[in-house]
C-alpha positions as CSV (number, residue, x, y, z in Angstrom):
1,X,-24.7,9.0,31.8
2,X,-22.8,6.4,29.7
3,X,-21.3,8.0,26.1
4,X,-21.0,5.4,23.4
5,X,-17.5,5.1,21.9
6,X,-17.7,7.1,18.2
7,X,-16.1,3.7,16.7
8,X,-19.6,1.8,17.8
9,X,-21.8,3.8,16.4
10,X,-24.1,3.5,13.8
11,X,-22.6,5.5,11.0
12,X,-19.1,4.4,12.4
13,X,-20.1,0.7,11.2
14,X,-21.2,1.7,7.9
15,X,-18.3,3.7,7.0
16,X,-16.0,0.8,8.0
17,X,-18.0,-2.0,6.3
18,X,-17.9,0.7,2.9
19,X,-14.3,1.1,3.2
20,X,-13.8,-3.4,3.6
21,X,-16.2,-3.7,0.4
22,X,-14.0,-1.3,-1.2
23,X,-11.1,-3.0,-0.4
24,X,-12.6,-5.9,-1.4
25,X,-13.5,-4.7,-4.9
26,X,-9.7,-2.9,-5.1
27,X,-8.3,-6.5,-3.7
28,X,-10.4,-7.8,-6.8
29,X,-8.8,-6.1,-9.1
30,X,-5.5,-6.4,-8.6
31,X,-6.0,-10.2,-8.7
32,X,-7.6,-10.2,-11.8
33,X,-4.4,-8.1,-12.8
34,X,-1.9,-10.7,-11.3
35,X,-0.5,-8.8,-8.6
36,X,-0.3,-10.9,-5.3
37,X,-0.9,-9.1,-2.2
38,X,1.2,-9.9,0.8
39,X,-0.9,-7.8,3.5
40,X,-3.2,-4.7,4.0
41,X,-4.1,-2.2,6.9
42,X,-5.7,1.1,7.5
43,X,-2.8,3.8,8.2
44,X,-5.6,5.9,9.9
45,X,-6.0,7.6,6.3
46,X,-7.0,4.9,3.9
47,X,-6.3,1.6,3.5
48,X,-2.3,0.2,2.3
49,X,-2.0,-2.8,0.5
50,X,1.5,-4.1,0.5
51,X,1.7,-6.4,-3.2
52,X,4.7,-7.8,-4.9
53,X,4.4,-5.7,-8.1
54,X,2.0,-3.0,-9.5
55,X,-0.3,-3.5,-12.2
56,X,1.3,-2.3,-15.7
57,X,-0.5,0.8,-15.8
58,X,-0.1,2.0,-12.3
59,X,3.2,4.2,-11.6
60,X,4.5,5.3,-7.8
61,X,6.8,7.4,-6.6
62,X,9.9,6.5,-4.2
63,X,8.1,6.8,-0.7
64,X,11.7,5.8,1.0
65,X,14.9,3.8,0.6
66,X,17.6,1.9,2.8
67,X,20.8,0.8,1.5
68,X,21.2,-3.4,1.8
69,X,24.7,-3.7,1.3
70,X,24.9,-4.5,-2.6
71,X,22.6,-1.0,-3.4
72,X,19.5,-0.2,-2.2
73,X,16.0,-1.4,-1.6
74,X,13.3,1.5,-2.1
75,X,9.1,1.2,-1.1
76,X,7.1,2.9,-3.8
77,X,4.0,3.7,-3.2
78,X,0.8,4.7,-5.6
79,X,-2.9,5.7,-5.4
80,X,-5.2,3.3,-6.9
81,X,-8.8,3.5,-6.5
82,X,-8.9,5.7,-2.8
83,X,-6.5,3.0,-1.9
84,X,-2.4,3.1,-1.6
85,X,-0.3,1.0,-3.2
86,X,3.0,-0.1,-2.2
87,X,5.7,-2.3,-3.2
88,X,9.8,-2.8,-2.9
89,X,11.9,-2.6,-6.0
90,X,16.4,-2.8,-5.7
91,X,18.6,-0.9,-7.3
92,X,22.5,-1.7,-7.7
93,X,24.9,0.8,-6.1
94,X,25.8,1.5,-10.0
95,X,21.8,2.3,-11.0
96,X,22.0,4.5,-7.8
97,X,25.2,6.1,-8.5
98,X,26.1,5.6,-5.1
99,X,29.5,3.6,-4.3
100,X,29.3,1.5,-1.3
101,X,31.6,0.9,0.6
């Protein structure tokens, strides 16, 4: 007897087309907000949208950072709406407190 694949079914489909027309509405609203988003994708949790700058009221937390020879470049990251959030910010090896050398 054949199985059908889980990601075929029935409820499968519904649960992905919920989780596009909530990215859609999250999408939404962060353009009404003026943040451009670069890209999105599902990290097998929830969906990430990669923008260029958070809305004014939304604050992240460092999720990691890599030096880039004049200081460092860190990806925050936030919750919004089920969604993540994430965007890069530099720092100066004097904000840092880290001497480069």
């Amino acid at each position: 007897m054949n199985a059908v694949p889980a990601a075929s079914s029935p409820a499968s489909r519904v649960c992905q087309s919920t989780l596009l027309a909530d990215a859609s509405n999250v999408a939404a609203m962060l353009e009404k907000e003026g943040t451009t988003i670069f890209s999105t994708f599902n990290n097998g949790r929830t969906m990430v949208f990669i923008i260029d700058q958070p809305p004014a009221f939304v604050r992240g937390g460092m999720k990691w950072r890599v030096p880039n020879g004049n200081g460092y470049d860190r990806v925050m990251a936030a919750p919004f709406h089920g969604m993540q959030l994430e965007w890069r910010t530099a720092e100066s090896a004097e904000e840092s407190g880290v001497l480069l050398s």
